[in-house]
Each structure stands twice: as C-alpha cells, then as structure tokens.
C-alpha positions as CSV (number, residue, x, y, z in Angstrom):
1,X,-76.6,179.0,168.8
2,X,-75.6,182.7,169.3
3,X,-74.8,185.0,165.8
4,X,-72.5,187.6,166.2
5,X,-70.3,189.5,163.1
6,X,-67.1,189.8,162.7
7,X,-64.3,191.8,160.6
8,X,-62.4,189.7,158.4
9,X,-63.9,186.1,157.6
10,X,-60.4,185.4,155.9
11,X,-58.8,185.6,159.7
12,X,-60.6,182.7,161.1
13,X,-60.3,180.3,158.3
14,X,-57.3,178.1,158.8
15,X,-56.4,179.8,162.5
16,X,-54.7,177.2,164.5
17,X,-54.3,177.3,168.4
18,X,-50.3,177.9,167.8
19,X,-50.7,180.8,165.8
20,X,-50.5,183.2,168.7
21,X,-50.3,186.8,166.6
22,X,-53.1,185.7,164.4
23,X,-55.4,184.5,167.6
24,X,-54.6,188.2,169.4
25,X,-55.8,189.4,166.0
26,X,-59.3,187.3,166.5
27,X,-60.3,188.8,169.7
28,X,-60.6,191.9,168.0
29,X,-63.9,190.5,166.9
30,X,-65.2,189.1,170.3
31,X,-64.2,192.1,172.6
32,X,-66.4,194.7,173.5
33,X,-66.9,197.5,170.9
34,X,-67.2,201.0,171.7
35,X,-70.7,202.0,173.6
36,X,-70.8,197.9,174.6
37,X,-71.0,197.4,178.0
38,X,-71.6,193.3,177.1
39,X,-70.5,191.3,174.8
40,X,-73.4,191.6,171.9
41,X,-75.3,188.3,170.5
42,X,-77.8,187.1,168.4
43,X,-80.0,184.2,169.6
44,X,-80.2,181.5,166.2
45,X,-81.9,178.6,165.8
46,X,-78.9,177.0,163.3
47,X,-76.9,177.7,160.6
48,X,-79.7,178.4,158.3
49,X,-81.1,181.5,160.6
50,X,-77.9,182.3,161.3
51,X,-78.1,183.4,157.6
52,X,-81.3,185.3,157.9
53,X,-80.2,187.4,161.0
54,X,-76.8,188.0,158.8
55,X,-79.5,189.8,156.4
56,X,-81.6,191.4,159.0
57,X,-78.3,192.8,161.1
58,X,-76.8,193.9,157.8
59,X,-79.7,195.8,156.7
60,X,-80.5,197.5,159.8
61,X,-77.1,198.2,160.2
62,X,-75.3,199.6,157.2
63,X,-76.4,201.3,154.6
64,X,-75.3,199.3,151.6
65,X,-75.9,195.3,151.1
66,X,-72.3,194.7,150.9
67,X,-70.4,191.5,152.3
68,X,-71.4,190.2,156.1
69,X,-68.8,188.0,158.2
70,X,-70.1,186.4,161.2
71,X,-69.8,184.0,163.9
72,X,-72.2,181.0,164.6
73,X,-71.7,180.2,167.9
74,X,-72.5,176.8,169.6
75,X,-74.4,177.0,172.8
76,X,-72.3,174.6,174.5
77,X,-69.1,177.2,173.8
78,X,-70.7,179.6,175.8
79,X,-71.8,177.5,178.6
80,X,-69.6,179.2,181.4
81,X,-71.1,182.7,180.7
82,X,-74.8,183.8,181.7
83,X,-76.0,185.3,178.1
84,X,-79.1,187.7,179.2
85,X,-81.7,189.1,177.1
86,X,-80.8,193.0,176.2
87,X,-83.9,194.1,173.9
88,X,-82.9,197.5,172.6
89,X,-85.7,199.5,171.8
90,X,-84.1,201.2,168.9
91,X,-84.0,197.8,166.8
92,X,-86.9,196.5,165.3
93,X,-88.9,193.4,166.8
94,X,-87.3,190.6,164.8
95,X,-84.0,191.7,165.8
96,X,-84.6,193.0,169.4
97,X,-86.1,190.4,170.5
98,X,-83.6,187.7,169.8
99,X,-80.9,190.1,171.1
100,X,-78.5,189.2,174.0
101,X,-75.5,190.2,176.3
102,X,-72.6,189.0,178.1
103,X,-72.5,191.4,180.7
104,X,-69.4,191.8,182.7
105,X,-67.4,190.6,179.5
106,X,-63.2,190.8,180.0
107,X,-60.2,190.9,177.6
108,X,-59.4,187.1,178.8
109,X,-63.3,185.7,178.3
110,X,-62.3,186.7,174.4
111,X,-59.5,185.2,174.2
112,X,-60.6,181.9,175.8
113,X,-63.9,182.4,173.4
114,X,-61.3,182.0,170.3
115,X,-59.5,179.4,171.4
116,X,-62.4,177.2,172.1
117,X,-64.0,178.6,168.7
118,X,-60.8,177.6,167.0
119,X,-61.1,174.0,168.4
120,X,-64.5,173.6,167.6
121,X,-63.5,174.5,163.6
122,X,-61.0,172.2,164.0
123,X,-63.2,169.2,164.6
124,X,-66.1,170.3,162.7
125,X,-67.4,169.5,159.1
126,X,-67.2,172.6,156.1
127,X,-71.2,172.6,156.7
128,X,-70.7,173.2,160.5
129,X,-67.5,175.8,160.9
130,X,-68.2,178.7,163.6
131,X,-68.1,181.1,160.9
132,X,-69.5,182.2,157.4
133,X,-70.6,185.3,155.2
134,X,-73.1,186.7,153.4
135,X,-72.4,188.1,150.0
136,X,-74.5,191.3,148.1
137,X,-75.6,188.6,145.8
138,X,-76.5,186.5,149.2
139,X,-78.5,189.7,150.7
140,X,-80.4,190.5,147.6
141,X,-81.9,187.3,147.1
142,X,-82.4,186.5,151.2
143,X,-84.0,190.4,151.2
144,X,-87.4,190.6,149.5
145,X,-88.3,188.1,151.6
146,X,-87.4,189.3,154.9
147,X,-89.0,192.7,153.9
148,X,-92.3,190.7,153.3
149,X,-92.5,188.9,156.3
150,X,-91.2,192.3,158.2
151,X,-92.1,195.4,156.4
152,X,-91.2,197.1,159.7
153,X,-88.1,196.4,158.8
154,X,-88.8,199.6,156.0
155,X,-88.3,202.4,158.4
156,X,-85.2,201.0,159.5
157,X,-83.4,201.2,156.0
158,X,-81.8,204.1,154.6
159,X,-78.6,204.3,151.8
160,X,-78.0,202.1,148.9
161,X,-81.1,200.0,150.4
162,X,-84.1,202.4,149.8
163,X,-82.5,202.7,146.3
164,X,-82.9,198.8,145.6
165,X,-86.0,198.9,147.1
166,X,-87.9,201.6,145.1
167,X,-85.8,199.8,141.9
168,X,-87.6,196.5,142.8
C-alpha cells in the first residue's frame, strides 16, 4: 500500500465516476506538484501505518499539528506503473527510506489513478476506503510516541511543534 496526502478529504468522499468536474478536481491531488519530477509516495504496510506516516509526514512537513488528508493506496491500483525507491537525503530515516516515485508521471496516469481509486471506494468497506485524515487531536496522541521511537525526528521539527514539545 502506497500513502500519499491530499487537499481536501471532503472531495473524495461520495465522488462517483459520472461526476466529471468533481474527478478533474481530484487529480489536483495525484499530479505532480511543483519541484516533483515523479509522482511522490509513501511505502505502508496497511491502514494502521498509513496513520503513523500521516504523523511523521505531517510533522516533518508543516509547522503546526493541524488536520492531514491522505490517500492509502492499494498495491494492486498501481500495478501498471514502476514505483522506484527516491530516498531524499533531506528527510529523516523513517521517512526516506520508505519514500518512492513514479517517474515519468503524466496528466492522464492521474486521471486514470482516480478513476480506479474512485472504483475501489466504491466496492470497499468504511474500514478499507482509499482515503482518511488525521486530526490535531489524532497527531498529539500518535506524536510522543513516534518522537520516542525516532528522536531524530527532533531536529526536523520547528513552529507550533517545538512549542508542544518543550510544553510536554
């Protein structure tokens, strides 16, 4: 399973393959963003360390613990595409080393990636949708934790995050 975040969790939910505006709309969150030259992923192991690299991405990311919206992405969805390992060296370890591209990544490979993401909701169970967030509440617990496990993850934090942390 591949993690990957996304704008607005409220865009995906209830998307159906007719809704052609709304699906133009959702390849926003799958094409390449500015400075990508592949199409950026997260290597999970389910839905349950989907959630912990949610926290991890979040925190080495932005500079509050606000609300994360993501993608879990089933292997099999990806299939056609050769996902490559792409460590970066300015991520720490836990991250860059489950970190992945799509290289060569075009306008139509998003769009057929949310079709076949909206198909897969579709026929999937609440505890199995391609998609989920993390809230502040979420991060804070998941946090303290992570930071234990990685306190390399400490020199990666700055903002609202070194202020919980010296708070805690």
């Amino acid at each position: 399973m591949w993690f990957r975040r996304i704008s607005h969790l409220k865009d995906w939910r209830g998307c159906r393959s007719s809704d052609t505006k709304r699906k133009t709309a959702l390849c926003n969150d799958v094409r390449l963003r500015d400075g990508e030259d592949g199409l950026s992923l997260y290597r999970v192991q389910g839905y349950t360390d989907a959630r912990r690299v949610a926290a991890l991405y979040r925190m080495v990311n932005r500079p509050d613990p606000g609300r994360l919206d993501y993608l879990v992405i089933p292997d099999d969805l990806l299939n056609e595409f050769q996902v490559l390992p792409c460590p970066y060296a300015e991520m720490p370890s836990v991250l860059r080393d489950i970190h992945h591209e799509i290289k060569g990544w075009t306008v139509d490979d998003a769009a057929h990636l949310v079709e076949k993401l909206i198909s897969h909701a579709a026929a999937a169970t609440d505890d199995a949708k391609p998609w989920d967030k993390l809230t502040e509440a979420d991060l804070l617990t998941i946090v303290p934790g992570l930071l234990r496990d990685h306190p390399e993850l400490l020199d990666f934090l700055d903002g609202r995050w070194i202020e919980l942390i010296r708070g805690t």
